[in-house]
C-alpha positions as CSV (number, residue, x, y, z in Angstrom):
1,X,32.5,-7.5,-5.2
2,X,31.9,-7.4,-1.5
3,X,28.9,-9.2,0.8
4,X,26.3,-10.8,-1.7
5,X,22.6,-11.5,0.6
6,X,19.9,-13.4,-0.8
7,X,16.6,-12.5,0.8
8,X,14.2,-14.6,-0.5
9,X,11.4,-14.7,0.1
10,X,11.0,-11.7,1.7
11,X,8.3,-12.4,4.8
12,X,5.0,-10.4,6.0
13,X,4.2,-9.8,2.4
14,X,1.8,-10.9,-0.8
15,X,2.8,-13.3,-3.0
16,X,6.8,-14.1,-4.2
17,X,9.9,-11.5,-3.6
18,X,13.6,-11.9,-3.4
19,X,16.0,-9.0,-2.7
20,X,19.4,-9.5,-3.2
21,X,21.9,-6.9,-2.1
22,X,25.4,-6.2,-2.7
23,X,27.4,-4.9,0.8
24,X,30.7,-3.1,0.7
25,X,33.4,-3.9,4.0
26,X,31.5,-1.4,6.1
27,X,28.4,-3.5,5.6
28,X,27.0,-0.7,3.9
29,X,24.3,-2.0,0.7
30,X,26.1,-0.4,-2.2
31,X,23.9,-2.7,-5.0
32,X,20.4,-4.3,-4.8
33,X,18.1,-6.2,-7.3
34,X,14.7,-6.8,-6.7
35,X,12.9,-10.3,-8.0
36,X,9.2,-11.3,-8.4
37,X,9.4,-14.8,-8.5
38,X,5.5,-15.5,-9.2
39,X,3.8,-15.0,-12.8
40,X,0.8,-13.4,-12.6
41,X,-1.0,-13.6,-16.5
42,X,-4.3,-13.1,-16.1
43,X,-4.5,-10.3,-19.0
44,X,-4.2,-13.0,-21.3
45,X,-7.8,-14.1,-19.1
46,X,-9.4,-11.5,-20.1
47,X,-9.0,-11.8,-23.9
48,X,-12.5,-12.3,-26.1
49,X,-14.3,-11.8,-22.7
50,X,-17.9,-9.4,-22.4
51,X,-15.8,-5.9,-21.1
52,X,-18.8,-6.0,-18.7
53,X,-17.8,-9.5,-16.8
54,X,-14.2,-8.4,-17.0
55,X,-14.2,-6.2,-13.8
56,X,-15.2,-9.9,-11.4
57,X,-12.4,-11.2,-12.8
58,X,-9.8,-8.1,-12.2
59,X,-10.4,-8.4,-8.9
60,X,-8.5,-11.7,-8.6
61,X,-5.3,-10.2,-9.5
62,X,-4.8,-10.0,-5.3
63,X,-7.1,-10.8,-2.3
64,X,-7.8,-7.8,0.1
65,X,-7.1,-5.5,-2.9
66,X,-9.8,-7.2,-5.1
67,X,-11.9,-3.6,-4.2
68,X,-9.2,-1.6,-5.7
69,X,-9.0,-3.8,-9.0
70,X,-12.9,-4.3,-9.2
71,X,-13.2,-0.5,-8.6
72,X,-10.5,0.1,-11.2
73,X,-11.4,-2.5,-14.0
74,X,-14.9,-1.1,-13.4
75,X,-14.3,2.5,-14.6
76,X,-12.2,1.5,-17.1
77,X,-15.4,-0.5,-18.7
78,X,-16.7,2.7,-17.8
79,X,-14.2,5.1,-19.5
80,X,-14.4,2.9,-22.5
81,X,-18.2,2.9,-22.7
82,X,-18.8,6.4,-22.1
83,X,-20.9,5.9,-19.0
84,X,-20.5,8.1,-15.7
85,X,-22.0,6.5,-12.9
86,X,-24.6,8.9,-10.4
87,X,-23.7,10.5,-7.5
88,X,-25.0,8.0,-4.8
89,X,-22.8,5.6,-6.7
90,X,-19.9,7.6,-6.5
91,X,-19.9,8.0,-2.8
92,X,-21.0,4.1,-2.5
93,X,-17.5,3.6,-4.3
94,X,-15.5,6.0,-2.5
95,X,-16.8,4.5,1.2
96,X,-15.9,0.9,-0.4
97,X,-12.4,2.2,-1.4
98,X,-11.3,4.4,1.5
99,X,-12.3,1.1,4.2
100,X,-10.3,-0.6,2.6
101,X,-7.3,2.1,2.8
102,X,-7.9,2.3,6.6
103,X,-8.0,-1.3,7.1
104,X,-5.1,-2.0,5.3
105,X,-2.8,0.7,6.3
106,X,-4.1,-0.3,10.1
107,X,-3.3,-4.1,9.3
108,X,0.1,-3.1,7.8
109,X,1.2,-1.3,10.4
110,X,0.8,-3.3,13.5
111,X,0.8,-7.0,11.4
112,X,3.0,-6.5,8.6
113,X,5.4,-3.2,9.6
114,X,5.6,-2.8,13.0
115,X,8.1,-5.8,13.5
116,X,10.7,-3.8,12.0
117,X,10.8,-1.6,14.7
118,X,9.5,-3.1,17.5
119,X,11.4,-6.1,19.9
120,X,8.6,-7.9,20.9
121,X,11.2,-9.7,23.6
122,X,12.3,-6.2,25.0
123,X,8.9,-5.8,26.4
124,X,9.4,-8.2,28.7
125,X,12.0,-6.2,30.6
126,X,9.3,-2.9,30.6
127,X,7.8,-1.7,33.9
128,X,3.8,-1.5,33.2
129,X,3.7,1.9,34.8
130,X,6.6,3.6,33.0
131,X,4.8,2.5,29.8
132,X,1.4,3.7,30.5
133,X,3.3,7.2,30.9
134,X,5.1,6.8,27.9
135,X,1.9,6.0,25.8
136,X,0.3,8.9,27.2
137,X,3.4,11.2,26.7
138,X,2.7,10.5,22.6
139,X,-0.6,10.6,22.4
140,X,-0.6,13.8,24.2
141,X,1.6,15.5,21.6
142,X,-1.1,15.0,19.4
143,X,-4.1,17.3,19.3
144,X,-7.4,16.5,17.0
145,X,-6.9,18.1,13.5
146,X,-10.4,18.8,13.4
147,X,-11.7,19.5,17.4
148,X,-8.7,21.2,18.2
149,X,-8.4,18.5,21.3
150,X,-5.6,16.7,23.3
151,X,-5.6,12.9,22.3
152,X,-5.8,11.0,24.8
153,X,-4.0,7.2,24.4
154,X,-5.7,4.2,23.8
155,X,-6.2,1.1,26.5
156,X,-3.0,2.2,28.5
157,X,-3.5,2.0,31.9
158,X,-0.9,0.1,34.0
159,X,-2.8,-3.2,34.2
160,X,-3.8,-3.2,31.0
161,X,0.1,-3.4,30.1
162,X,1.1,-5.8,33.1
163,X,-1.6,-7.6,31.7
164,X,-0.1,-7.8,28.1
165,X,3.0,-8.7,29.5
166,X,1.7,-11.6,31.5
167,X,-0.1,-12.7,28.1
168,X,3.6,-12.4,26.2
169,X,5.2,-14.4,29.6
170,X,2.9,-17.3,28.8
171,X,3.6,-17.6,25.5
172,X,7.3,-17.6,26.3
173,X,6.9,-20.2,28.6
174,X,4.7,-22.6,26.7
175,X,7.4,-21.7,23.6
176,X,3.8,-20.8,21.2
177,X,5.0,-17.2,20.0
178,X,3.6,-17.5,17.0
179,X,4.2,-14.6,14.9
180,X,6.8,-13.3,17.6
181,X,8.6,-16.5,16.8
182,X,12.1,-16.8,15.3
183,X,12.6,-13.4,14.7
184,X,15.3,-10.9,15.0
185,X,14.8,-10.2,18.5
186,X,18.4,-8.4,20.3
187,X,19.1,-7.0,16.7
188,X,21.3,-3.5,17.3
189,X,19.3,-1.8,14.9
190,X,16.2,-2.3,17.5
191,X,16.1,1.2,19.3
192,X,12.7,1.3,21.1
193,X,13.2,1.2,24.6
194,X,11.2,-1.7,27.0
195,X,8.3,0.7,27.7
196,X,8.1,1.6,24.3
197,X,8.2,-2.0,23.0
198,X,5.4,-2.9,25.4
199,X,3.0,0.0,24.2
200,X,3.4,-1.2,20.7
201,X,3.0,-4.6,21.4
202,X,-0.3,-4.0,23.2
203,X,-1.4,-2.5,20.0
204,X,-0.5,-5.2,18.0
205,X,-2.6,-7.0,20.2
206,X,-5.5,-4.9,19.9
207,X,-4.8,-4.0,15.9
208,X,-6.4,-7.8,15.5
209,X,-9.8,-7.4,16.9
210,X,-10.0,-3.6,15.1
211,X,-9.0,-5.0,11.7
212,X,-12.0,-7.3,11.9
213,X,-14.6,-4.3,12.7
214,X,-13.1,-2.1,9.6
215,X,-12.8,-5.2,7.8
216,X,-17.0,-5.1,8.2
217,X,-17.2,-1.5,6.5
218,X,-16.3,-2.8,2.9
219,X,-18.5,-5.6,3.3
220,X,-21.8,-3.4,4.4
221,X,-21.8,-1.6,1.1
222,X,-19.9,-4.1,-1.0
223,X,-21.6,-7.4,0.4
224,X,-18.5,-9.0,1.4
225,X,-14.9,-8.8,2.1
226,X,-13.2,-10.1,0.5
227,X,-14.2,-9.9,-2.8
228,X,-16.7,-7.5,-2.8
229,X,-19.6,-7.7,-5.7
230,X,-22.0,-4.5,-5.2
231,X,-19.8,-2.9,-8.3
232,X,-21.5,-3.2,-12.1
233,X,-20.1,-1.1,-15.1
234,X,-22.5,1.7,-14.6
235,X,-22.8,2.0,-11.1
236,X,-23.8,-0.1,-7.6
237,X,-26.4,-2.7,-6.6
238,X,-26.4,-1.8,-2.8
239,X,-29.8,0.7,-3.3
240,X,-31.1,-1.4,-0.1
241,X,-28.4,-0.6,2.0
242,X,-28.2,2.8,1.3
243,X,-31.6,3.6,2.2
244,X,-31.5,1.7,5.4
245,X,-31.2,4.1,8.1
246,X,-29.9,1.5,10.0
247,X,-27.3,-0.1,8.0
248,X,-25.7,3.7,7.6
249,X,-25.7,3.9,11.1
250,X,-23.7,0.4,11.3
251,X,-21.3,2.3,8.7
252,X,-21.1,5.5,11.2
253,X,-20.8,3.6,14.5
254,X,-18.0,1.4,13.6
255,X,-16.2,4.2,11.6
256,X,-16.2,6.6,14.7
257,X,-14.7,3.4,16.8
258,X,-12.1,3.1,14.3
259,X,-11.5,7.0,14.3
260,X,-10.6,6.2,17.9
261,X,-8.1,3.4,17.0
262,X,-6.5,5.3,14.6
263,X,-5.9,8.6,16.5
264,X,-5.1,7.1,19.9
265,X,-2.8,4.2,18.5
266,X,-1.7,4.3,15.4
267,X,-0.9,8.1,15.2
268,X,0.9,8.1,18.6
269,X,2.8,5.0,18.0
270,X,4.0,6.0,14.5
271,X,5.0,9.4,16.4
272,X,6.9,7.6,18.8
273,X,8.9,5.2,16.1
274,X,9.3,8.6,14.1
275,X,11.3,10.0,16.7
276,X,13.0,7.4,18.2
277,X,14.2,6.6,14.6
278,X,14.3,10.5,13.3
279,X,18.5,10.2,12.7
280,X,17.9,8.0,10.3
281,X,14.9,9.8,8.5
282,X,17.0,13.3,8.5
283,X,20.0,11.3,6.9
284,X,17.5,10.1,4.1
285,X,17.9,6.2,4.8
286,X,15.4,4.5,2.5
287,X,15.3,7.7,0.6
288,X,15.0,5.8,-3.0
289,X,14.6,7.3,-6.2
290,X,13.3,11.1,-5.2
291,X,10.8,11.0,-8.1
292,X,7.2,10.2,-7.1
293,X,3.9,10.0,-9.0
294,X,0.0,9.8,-8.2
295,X,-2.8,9.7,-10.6
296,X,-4.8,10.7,-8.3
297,X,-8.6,9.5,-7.1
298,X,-11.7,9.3,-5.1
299,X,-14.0,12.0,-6.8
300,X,-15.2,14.7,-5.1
301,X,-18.0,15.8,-7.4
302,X,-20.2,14.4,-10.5
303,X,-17.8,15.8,-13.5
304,X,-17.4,13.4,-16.5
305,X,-14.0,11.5,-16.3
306,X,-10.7,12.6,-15.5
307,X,-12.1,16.5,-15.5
308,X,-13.7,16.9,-11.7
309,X,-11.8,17.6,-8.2
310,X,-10.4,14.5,-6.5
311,X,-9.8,14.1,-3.3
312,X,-5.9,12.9,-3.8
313,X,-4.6,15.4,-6.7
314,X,-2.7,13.5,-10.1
315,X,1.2,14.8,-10.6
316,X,5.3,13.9,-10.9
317,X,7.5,15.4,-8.2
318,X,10.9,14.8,-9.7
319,X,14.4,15.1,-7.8
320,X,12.2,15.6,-4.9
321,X,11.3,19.2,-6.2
322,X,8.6,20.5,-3.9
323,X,8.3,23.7,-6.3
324,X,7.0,22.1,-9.2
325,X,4.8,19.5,-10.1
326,X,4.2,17.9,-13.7
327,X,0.4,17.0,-15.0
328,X,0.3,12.8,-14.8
329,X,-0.5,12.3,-18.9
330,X,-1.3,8.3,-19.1
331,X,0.2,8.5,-22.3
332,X,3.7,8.7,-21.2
333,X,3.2,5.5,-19.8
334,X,5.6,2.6,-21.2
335,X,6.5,-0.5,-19.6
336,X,10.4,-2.4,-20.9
337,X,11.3,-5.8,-20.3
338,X,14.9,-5.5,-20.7
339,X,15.4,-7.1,-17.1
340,X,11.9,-9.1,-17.1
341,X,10.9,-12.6,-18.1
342,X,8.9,-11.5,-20.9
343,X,9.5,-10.8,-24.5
344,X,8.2,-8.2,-27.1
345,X,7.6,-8.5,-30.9
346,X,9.5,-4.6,-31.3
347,X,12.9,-3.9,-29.4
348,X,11.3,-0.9,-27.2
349,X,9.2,-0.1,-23.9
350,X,5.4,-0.4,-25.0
351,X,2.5,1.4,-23.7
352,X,-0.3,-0.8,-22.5
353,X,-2.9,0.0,-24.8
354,X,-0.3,-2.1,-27.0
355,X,0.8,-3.6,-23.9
356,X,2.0,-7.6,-24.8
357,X,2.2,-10.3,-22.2
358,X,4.2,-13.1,-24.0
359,X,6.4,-15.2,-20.7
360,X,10.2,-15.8,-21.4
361,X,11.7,-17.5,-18.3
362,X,15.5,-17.7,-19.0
363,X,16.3,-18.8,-15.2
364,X,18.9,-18.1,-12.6
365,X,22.6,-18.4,-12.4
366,X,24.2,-21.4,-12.2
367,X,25.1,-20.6,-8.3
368,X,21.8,-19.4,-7.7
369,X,21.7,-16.0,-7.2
370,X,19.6,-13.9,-9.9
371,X,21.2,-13.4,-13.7
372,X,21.4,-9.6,-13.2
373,X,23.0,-8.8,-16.6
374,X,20.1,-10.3,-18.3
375,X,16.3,-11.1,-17.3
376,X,15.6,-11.5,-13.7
377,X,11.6,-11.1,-12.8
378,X,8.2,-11.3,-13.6
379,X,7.6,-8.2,-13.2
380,X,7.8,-5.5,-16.1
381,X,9.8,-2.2,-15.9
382,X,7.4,0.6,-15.9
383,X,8.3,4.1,-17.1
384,X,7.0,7.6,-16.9
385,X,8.0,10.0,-19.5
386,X,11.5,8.6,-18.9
387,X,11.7,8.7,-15.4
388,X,11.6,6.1,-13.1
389,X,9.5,7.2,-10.3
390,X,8.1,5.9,-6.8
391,X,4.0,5.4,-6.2
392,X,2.2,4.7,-3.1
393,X,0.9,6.8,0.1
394,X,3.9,8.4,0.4
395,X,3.6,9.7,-2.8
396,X,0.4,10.9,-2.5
397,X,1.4,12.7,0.5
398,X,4.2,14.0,-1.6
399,X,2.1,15.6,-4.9
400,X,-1.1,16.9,-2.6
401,X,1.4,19.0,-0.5
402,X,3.5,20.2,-3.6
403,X,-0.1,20.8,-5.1
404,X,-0.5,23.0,-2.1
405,X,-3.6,20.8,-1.4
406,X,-5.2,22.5,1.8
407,X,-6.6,19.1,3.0
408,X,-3.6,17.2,2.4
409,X,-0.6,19.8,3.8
410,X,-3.4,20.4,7.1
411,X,-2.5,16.9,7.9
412,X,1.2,16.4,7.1
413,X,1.8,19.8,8.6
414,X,-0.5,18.8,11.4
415,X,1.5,15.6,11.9
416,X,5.2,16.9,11.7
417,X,4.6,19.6,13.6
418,X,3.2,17.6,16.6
419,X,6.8,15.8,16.1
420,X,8.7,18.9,15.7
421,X,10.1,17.4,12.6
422,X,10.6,19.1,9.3
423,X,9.5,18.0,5.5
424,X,12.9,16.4,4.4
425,X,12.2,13.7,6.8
426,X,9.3,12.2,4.4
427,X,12.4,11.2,1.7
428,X,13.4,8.1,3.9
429,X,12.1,4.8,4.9
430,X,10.4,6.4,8.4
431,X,9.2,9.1,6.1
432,X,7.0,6.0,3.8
433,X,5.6,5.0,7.2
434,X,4.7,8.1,7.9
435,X,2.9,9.2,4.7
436,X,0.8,5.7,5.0
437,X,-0.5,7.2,8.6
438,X,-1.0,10.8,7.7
439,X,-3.1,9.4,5.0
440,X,-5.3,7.0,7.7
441,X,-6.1,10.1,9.3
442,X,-7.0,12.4,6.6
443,X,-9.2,9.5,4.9
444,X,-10.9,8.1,8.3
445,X,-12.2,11.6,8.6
446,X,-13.1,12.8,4.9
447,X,-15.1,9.3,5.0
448,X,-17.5,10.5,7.2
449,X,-18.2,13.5,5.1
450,X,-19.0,11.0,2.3
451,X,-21.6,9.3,4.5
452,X,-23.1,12.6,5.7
453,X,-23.4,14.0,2.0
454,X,-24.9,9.9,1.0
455,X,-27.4,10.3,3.8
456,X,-28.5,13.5,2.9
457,X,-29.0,12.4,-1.0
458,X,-30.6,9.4,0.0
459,X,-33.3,11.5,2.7
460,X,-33.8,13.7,0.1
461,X,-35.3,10.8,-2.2
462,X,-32.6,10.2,-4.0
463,X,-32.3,6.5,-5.0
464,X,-30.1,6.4,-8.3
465,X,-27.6,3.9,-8.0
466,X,-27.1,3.1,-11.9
467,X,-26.9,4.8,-15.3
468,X,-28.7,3.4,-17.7
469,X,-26.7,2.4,-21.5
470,X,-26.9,0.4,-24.0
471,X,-23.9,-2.0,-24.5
472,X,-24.7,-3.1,-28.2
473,X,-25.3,0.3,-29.5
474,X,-22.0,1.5,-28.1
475,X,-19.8,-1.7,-29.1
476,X,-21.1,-3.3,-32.5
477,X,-19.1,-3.0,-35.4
478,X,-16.7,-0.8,-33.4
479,X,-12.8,-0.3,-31.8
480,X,-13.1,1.5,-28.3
481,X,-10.2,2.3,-25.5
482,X,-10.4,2.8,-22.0
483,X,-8.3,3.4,-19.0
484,X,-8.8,3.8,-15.6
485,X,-6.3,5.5,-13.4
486,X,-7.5,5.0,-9.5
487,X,-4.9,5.0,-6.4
488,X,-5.3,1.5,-4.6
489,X,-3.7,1.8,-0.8
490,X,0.0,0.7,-1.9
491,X,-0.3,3.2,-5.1
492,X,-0.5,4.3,-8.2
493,X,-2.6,1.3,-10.1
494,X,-4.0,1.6,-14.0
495,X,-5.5,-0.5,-16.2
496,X,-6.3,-0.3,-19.9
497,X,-8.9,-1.9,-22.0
498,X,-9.3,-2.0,-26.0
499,X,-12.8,-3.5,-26.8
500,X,-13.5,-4.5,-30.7
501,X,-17.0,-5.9,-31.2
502,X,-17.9,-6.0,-28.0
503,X,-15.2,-8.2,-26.7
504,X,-12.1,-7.4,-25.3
505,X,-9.3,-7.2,-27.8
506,X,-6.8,-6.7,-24.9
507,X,-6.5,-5.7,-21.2
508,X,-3.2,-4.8,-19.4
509,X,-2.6,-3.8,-15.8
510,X,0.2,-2.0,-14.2
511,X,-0.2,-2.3,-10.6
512,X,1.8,-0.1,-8.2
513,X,3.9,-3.4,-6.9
514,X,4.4,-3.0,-11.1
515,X,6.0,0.3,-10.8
516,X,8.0,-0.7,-6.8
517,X,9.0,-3.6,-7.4
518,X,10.2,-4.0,-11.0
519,X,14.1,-4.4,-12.3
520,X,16.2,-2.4,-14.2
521,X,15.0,-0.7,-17.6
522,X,16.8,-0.3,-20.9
523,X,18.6,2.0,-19.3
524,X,20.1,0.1,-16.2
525,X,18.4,2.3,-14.5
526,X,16.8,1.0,-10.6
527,X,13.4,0.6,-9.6
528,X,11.8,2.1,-6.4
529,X,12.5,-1.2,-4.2
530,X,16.4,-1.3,-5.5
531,X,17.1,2.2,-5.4
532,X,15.5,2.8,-1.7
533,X,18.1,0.0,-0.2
534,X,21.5,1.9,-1.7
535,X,23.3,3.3,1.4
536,X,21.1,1.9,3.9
537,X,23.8,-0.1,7.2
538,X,23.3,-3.3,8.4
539,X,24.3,-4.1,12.0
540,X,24.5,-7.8,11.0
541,X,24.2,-9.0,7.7
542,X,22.8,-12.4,8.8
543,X,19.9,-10.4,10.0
544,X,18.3,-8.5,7.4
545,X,16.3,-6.3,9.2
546,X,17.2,-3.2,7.5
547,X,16.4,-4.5,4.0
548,X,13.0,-6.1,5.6
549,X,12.1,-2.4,7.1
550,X,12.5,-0.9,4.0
551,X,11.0,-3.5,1.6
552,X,7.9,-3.2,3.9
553,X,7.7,0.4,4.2
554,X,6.4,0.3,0.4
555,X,3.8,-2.5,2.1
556,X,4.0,-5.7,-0.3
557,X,2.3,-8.2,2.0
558,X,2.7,-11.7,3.7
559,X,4.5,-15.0,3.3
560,X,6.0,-17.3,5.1
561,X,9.8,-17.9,6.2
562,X,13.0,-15.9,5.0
563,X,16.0,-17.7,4.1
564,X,19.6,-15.8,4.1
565,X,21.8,-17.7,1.8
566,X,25.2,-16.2,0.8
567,X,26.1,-15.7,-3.2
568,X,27.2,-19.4,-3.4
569,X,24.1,-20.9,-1.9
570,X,24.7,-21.7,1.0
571,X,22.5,-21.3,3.8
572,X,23.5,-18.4,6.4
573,X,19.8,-18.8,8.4
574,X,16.2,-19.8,8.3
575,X,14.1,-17.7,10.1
576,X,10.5,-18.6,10.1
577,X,7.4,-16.5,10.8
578,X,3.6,-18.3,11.2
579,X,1.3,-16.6,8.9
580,X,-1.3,-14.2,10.8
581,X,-3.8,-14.1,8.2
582,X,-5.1,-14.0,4.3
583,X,-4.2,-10.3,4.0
584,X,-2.8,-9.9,0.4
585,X,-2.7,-6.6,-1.2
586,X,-0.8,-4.6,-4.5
């Protein structure tokens, strides 16, 4: 056995992760185990609840993300029931959903991402001027996908960067770095150069005030964020909002300024980073399993179900397979505890219709690393049709182009081509990154197609927001089932409902952290977060910035401090980053 790291907890994440990796005497990961250390439990919550009050209390599963469970619980009430909610409704939801994506791919970029790649203390060393070229040098390789336009970048003059650096001097001097703090700073595996540190960091910067003005688009339809509550099985309560001319133009206005954000910074700084980082892509670092999987979402039209157009297409790419993609069946859905701290009456992988959620915490090691020949997580091993697969932007990205979606391969065409990079650079950890962005830009813009076509409805006297059913005629005396199968920013994310007699019999979620994140199966066989960190070089193994890069190109979300221990416990480092914010996600 060579090098043994202990990661834990991984830092600029949600809720509890530990990574532990194996390195061989090149320093080279050869083994890694992923580890939730938190039990979440809140199916066993929902049991002998009204299905219709069970959506308010999906969306605690996770903070930010409480859209994407609401949304989801909701329409698998829905499902259940019968019930198809009206158009108006259906855009309402898909505006509530797609701010959130934007906001939280923006905020994981620049807040929780961009750390991995960027040395904040480099920028320090960066001439102002140089760097106004250099952000202007990216952005002008991009041109708008729709206009046809050059992109011009965004706040980059020469004193807007001296001042930036004069900001980062102070805090230097008066030692407050705050989230700069105690970091990794010198690292080898750093390869941005001065300028190009500086133009990220003056992002960063700005990426704060943004997040708060797309943070304000979920909460003009869904009343708040977070925790919106404009959602009821059936439809949306917003109908005020939507006929307010004005309150639609708040929507459009600070959309179009994000729009702005997005193309002029994000886009051109994840270009830059791509390239810069590009050997690493081509050699497939962070590469993973190969196999991804979307059930697909946002509707594009009024069709019952599961049977209309959606905006992201369902499917499996397997053995990264561009040439063929396999129909998503929900049924092929298992989850195995094997690895996990749970226990099941029968000795096999259940689906969650029969899904179980029965806790058996059998501990650590005696030297405190993770028992990795027995149970080592809280969370479950998810399985599709006998595959382990990957969920998440990425693969999104990944099934829409081997759909031969013509929205989707516009924009990752659109975007590799501006880099002069080709497709096999999306099968790495840059690739993940890149995926998230491509996906900021295609939904920023199909959003403001959904306000058009609400406005229009809505002028043309069209006020439906709800359809109307009735709950006891369609649950007394009887057994019903219900899934709903949506794509929350970090992934693939399902839920499943069985109602008998109006109350809910049982109710299992398997979130796309779930399908990451989880341990080994029955068959020994990796999950996404493990198998992406086999062959991936560590300049210094008291630094774990590679395994951080990676871990957060899947986006889990934020924490605290990381501690490096080796296999016997002892403490290697302590490296402590100040939270920036409640941002919490799946």
């Amino acid at each position: 056995m060579g090098k043994h790291l202990v990661v834990d907890p991984i830092t600029r994440i949600e809720g509890h992760l530990r990574i532990e990796a194996i390195l061989d005497e090149n320093n080279v990961i050869v083994d890694a185990y992923s580890s939730s250390t938190m039990w979440r439990g809140i199916e066993i919550i929902m049991k002998g609840r009204d299905p219709r009050d069970v959506p308010l209390l999906a969306m605690r599963i996770c903070g930010v993300c409480t859209g994407t469970h609401y949304y989801t619980s909701t329409q698998t009430v829905e499902h259940a029931l019968g019930v198809v909610p009206p158009k108006n409704a259906r855009l309402v939801r898909n505006l509530i959903q797609g701010s959130l994506y934007i906001h939280d791919h923006t905020v994981h970029f620049y807040h929780l991402h961009a750390l991995d790649w960027v040395d904040v203390v480099s920028a320090l060393k960066a001439d102002p001027k140089k760097a106004a070229a250099e952000a202007k040098k990216w952005a002008n390789m991009l041109t708008d996908p729709i206009t046809g336009e050059t992109i011009q970048p965004w706040n980059a003059g020469e004193g807007a960067y001296r001042a930036v650096q004069e900001r980062l001097k102070k805090f230097v001097k008066a030692g407050r770095l705050g989230p700069f703090a105690n970091a990794y700073w010198g690292n080898k595996s750093y390869k941005l150069t001065p300028e190009q540190n500086l133009v990220a960091v003056s992002h960063y910067l700005d990426a704060l005030d943004m997040q708060r003005e797309m943070a304000k688009l979920m909460a003009i339809f869904g009343g708040k964020n977070p925790h919106p509550q404009s959602l009821v099985v059936g439809g949306v309560t917003c109908v005020q909002d939507i006929k307010n001319p004005t309150r639609l133009g708040q929507f459009g206005d600070i959309l179009r300024k994000s729009r702005e954000f997005i193309y002029r910074a994000y886009l051109p700084d994840l270009l830059m980073a791509g390239a810069v980082y590009a050997d690493e892509a081509l050699k497939g670092i962070g590469r993973g399993l190969g196999n991804y999987m979307a059930y697909g979402d946002f509707r594009m039209d009024d069709n019952p179900w599961y049977k209309g157009k959606l905006l992201f297409p369902q499917g499996v790419v397997l053995n990264m397979d561009l040439s063929t993609v396999y129909d998503v069946d929900q049924s092929k859905i298992t989850e195995d505890v094997t690895h996990s701290w749970y226990e099941y009456d029968v000795n096999q992988p259940l689906h969650p219709f029969e899904g179980q959620t029965k806790p058996k915490y059998t501990g650590f090691k005696e030297d405190g690393t993770l028992n990795t020949k027995g149970k080592y997580s809280w969370i479950k091993s998810p399985i599709y049709d006998d595959h382990r697969v990957e969920v998440g932007p990425l693969a999104r990205m990944i099934v829409g182009y081997a759909r031969g979606d013509e929205r989707i391969k516009h924009y990752v065409d659109w975007l590799l081509k501006s880099g002069n990079l080709p497709v096999k650079v999306l099968f790495s950890t840059v690739g993940r990154t890149a995926g998230r962005a491509i996906e900021t830009a295609l939904m920023v813009d199909v959003m403001q197609e959904w306000l058009t076509e609400l406005s229009k409805n809505v002028a043309a006297g069209d006020l439906s927001t709800w359809t109307e059913y009735d709950f006891d005629r369609l649950t007394k005396g009887k057994e019903l089932k219900g899934y709903g199968l949506t794509e929350a920013p970090r992934g693939a994310l399902g839920h499943w409902i069985r109602i008998k007699d109006g109350k809910v019999e049982n109710y299992q979620a398997v979130v796309p952290s779930t399908w990451n994140g989880a341990p080994r199966d029955y068959k020994n066989r990796m999950g996404a977060y493990e198998a992406s960190l086999i062959g991936t070089p560590m300049s210094n193994p008291d630094q774990p910035l590679e395994i951080l890069r990676t871990i957060h190109s899947f986006d889990p979300c934020i924490a605290c401090a990381v501690h490096v221990i080796d296999a016997k416990g002892k403490e290697l480092g302590v490296y402590k980053v100040e939270p920036i914010g409640g941002f919490c996600n799946v």
